[in-house]
N, C-alpha and C positions, 0 to 999 in steps of 0.2 A: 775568226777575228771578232771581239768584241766592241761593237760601235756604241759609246754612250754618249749621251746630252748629259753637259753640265749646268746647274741653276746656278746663279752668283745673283747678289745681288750691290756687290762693290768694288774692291779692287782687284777681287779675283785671285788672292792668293795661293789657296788650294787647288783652282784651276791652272795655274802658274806653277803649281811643284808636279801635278798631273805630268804637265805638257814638258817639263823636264826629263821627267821619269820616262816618260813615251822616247823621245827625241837621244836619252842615253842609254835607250837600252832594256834598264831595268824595269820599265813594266812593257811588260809584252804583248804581244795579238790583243792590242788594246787600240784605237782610234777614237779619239773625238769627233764626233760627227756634228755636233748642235752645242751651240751655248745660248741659253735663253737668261733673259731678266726683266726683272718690273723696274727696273730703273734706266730709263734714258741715256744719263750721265755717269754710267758703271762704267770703270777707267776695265775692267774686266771685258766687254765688249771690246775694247781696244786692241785687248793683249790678241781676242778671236782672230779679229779680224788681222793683226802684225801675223796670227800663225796660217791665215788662208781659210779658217773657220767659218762658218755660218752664223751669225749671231741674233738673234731674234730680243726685240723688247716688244712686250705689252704692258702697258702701265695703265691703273686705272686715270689718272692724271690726263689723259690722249681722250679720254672717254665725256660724256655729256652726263651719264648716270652708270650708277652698278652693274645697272641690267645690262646697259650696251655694252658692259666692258667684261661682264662674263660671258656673254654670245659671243665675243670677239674671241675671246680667249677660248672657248671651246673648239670655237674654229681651227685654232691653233692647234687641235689635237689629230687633225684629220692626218697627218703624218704616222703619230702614235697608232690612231685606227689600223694604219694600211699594214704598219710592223708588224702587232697584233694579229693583224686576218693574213701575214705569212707565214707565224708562227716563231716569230723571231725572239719572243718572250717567254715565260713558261707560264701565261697567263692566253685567253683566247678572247677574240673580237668580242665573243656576247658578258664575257666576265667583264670587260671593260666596260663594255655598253652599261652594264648594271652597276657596277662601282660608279660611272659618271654620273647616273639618274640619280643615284644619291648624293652624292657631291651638288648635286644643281639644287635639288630640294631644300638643300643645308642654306644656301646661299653663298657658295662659291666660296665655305669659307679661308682664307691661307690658313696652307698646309706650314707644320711647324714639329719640330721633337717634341716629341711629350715631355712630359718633367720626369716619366721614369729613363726613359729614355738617355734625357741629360744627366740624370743623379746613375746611374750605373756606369758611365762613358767620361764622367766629371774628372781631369778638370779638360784631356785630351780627346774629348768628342769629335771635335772638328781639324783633329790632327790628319795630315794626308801622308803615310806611308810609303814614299816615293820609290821604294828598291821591292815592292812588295807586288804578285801582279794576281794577287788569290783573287781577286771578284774574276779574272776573265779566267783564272784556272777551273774555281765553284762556277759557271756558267757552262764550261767548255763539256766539264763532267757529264754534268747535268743531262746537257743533249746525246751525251755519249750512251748515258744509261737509257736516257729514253729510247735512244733507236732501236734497243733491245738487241743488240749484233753481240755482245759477250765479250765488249772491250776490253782489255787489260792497261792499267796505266800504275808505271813505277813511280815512286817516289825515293830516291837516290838522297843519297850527300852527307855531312861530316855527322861524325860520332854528338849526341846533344846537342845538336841543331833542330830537336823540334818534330822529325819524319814520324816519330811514332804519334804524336798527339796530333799532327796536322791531320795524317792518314784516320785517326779517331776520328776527329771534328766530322771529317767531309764522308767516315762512312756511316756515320750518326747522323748525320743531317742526309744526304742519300739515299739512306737504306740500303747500303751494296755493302756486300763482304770484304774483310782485309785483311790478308796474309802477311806472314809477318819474317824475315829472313832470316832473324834470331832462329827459329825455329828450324833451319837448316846449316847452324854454325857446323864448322867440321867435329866428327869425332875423334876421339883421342887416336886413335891408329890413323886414322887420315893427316893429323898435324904432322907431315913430314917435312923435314930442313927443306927438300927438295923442292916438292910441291909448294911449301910458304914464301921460298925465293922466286916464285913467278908473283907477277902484279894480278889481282885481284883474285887471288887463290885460297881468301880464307873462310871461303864460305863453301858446302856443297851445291853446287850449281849445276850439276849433273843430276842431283837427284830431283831437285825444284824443277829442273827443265821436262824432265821424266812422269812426277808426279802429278804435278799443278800446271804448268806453261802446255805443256801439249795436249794433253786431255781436253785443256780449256779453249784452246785452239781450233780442236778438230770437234765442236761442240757437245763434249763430254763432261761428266761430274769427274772435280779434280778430289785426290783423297791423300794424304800421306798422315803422317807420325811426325807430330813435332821433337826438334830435339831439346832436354831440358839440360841446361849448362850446370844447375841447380843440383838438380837428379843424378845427370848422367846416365839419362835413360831416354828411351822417342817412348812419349806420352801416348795416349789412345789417339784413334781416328779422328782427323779430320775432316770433313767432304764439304765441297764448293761448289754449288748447282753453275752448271752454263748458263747461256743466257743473257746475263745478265754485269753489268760495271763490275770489275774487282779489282781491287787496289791493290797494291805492292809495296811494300816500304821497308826498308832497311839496306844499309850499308851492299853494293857489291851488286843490288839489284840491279843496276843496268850492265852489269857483266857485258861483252862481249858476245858469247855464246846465249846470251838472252833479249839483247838489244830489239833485232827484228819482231818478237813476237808482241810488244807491246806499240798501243796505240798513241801514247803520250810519255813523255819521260821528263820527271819534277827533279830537280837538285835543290836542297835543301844547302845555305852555309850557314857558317859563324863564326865572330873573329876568335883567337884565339885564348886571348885572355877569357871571355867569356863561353867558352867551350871548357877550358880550365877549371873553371868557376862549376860551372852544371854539375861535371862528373865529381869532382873534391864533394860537393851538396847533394848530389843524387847515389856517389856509393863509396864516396869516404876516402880517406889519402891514401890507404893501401891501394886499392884499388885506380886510382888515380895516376898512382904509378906506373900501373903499368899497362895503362893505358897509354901516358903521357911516351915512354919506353918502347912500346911494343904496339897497341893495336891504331894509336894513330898513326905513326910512320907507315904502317901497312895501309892504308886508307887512302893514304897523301902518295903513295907510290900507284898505286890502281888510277885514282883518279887524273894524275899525271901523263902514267904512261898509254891510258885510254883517250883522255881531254874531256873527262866524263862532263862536267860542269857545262861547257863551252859546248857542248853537240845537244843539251839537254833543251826540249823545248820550252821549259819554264824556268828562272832560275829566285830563286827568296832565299833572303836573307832573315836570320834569325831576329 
């Protein structure tokens, strides 16, 4: 569960789409815990306190001088300290300790976006993603990698929705490996009528659970041959040190016969117009076809007769 404090310093709207998003659903293992602000009169303290929240003001306004209103306000952090010294952050007690000594040196001064900040985020910086729950998914990671256990966590869901750049993002920012399911599409003698008429059968999922799922499981280097759709051929060696986070992403990864071995499971969706839209832009109307034909229906039937979406611990929306 990720617990954050929210700053406002007015009506509190983006705390207001947060506390939505919490309350329907769509942002997950997420709680508000704190709502602070320097204004007295934030209709945003309101909305805290309507949801049961803690809400905190320190305003220099309350204060005689600067001075007293930044000792107050340090005060305020003794909370933060104690997060900190449990290790609740991926920052520690003394790194705080040292960021605040400078922060006091400065003269307390308000924190604020930078201008590049703002000019790169321009004109929806301050837009709140309410069906979106990636800060407590990038958090959850995080600890998963640190613990160093040799976590596995899927990333599931529809065809151009995103699985494969999100799974980049978070193993680039990470540092953890990420396998990919394309790489165990079926081969041509495996596309049987037979076999394609069961739900979630268009992937090899016996050779993934063989090569990579169990190796990595039983704290072993995973290694297989990707397959190239391209080629038509399994490429050189792969290998996957244990140890350590590895991602999973593509269609069919949370199979059935794969479910158990991973520690998290992400669904990825997208409406349908815009999933249309991706593939027609990413590989053209032939292709499109027969997606649209053929390998969505097959997607739509797996994830149905699984309820892949609905069991998954995280669900985002494209």
């Amino acid at each position: 569960m990720l617990n954050i404090a929210v700053c406002v310093s007015g009506g509190g709207t983006n705390l207001q789409a947060i506390l939505d998003g919490i309350e329907q659903g769509e942002i997950t293992n997420t709680r508000v815990a704190a709502v602070i602000s320097n204004n007295p009169g934030a209709y945003a303290l309101e909305r805290a306190e309507n949801h049961g929240i803690e809400g905190v003001c320190i305003s220099p306004k309350q204060f005689p001088d600067r001075e007293s209103f930044n000792r107050a306000f340090l005060e305020k952090l003794d909370t933060l300290r104690q997060l900190a010294e449990g290790r609740i952050f991926s920052f520690t007690r003394q790194e705080l300790e040292r960021y605040l000594e400078d922060y006091v040196k400065s003269g307390c001064v308000p924190l604020s976006h930078s201008p590049a900040y703002r000019a790169a985020y321009r004109p929806a910086y301050r837009v709140v993603k309410r069906s979106h729950s990636l800060v407590a998914l990038a958090w959850e990671l995080e600890r998963l990698r640190d613990r160093g256990e040799g976590a596995v966590v899927a990333i599931d869901g529809r065809c151009a929705s995103g699985k494969s750049s999100l799974a980049g993002c978070l193993g680039e920012r990470l540092g953890v490996p990420v396998v990919h399911m394309d790489d165990f599409f079926l081969r041509p003698e495996q596309r049987t009528r037979e076999r394609l008429s069961r739900p979630g059968e268009n992937v090899d999922h016996e050779r993934f659970l063989e090569e990579v799922l169990a190796p990595l499981r039983a704290g072993r280097a995973a290694a297989y041959r990707p397959w190239s759709c391209r080629t038509g051929e399994l490429g050189d060696p792969v290998t996957v040190e244990p140890g350590t986070l590895v991602l999973v992403e593509g269609s069919y990864s949370c199979h059935p016969e794969l479910w158990e071995h991973y520690a998290r499971r992400v669904f990825l969706s997208v409406e349908p117009e815009e999933q249309l839209r991706r593939i027609a832009e990413r590989d053209g109307a032939e292709q499109l076809k027969n997606f649209r034909e053929r390998w969505i229906p097959l997607e739509e039937k797996y994830f149905s007769a699984f309820q892949v979406e609905d069991r998954c611990d995280y669900q985002l929306e494209a």
